[in-house]
N, C-alpha and C positions, 0 to 999 in steps of 0.2 A: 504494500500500500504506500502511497507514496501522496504528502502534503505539498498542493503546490505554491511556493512563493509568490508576493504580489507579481513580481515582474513578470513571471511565467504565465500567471493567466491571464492581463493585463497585454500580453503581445500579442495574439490574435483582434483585438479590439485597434491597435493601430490602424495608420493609415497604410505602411507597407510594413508588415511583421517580417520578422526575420523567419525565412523557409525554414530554416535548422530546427528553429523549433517548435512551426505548423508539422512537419513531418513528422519530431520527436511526439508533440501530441496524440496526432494522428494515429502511430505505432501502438500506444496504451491502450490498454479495455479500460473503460468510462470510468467502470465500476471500482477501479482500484486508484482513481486519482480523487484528493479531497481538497476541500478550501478548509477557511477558520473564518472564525468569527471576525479576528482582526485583521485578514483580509478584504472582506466584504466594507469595515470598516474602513481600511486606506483607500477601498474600490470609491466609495461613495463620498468623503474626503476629498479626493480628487475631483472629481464631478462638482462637487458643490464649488469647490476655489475657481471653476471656469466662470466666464463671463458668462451671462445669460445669450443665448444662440444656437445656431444650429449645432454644433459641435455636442457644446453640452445636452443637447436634447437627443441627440443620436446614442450617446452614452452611457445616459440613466436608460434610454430605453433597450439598449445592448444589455445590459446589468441584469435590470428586471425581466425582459422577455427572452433574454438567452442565456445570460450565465445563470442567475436563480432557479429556473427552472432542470438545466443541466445537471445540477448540481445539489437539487433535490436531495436532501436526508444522507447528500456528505459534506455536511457544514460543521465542523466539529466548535465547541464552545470553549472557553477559556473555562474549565473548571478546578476541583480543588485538586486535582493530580498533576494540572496543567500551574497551577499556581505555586503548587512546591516544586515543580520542575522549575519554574523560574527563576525562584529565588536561588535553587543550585547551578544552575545555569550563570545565572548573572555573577554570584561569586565567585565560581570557577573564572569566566573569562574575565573578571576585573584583578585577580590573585595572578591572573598570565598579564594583564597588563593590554589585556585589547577588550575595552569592556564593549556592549551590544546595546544598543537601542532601545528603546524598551517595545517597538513593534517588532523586530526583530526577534527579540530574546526572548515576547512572547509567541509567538509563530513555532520557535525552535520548542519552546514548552509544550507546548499542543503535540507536536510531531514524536516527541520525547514519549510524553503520556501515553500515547497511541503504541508508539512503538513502528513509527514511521520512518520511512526518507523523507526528507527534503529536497524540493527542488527547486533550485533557484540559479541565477546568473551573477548572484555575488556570494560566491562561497567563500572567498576570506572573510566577508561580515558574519559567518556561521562556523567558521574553524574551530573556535577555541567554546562550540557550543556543546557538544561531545555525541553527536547527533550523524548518521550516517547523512553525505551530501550528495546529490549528482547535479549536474548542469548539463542543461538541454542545449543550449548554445554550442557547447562542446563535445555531445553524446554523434556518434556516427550511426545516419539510418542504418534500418536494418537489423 
């Protein structure tokens, strides 16, 4: 099972995604990729800090009529396994000296809790999170 990073779900909604990884998506059965809660949260975040227009109206409606629906009951929540994975998370990577975000370092708790991968295009901001990584950007089809 494998939790994907904002950037990773967020590049199909561009205006030209990187192919590497539409095809890397594409490859996956549905049912084994999940979001978080603090995902949907930076999804909707971003939308809102757009100017009022067309962009942002194409976006909220990408969100709700296609990723929500996709993604239907694998929306994991920050709960209280996800909350002490946190707090171990965060003091591990601040005791190494490369401390994490806190949407970051919650994303990696969820994934933790789960017993997930992560996937994401910035896997130095999840090194020191103790979380198996991959990157799409970097995975070869196939």
């Amino acid at each position: 099972m494998i939790v994907l990073d904002t950037n990773v779900v967020s590049e199909p909604l561009k205006p030209n995604p990187d192919p590497a990884v539409l095809i890397w998506l594409d490859s996956q059965e549905p049912q084994t990729l999940y979001l978080t809660a603090i995902n949907l949260a930076e999804l909707f975040a971003g939308v809102e800090a757009l100017p009022a227009g067309r962009k942002k109206t194409q976006l909220h409606q990408a969100i709700n009529q296609q990723l929500l629906p996709l993604f239907a009951g694998r929306i994991l929540p920050f709960d209280q396994q996800a909350a002490e994975n946190f707090a171990r998370i965060n003091a591990k990577a601040q005791a190494e000296g490369a401390p994490i975000g806190f949407a970051d370092c919650a994303i990696a708790a969820i994934a933790s809790a789960n017993g997930f991968l992560l996937a994401t295009r910035n896997v130095p901001d999840f090194q020191h999170a103790g979380i198996a990584l991959l990157d799409p950007w970097a995975e070869q089809s196939g």
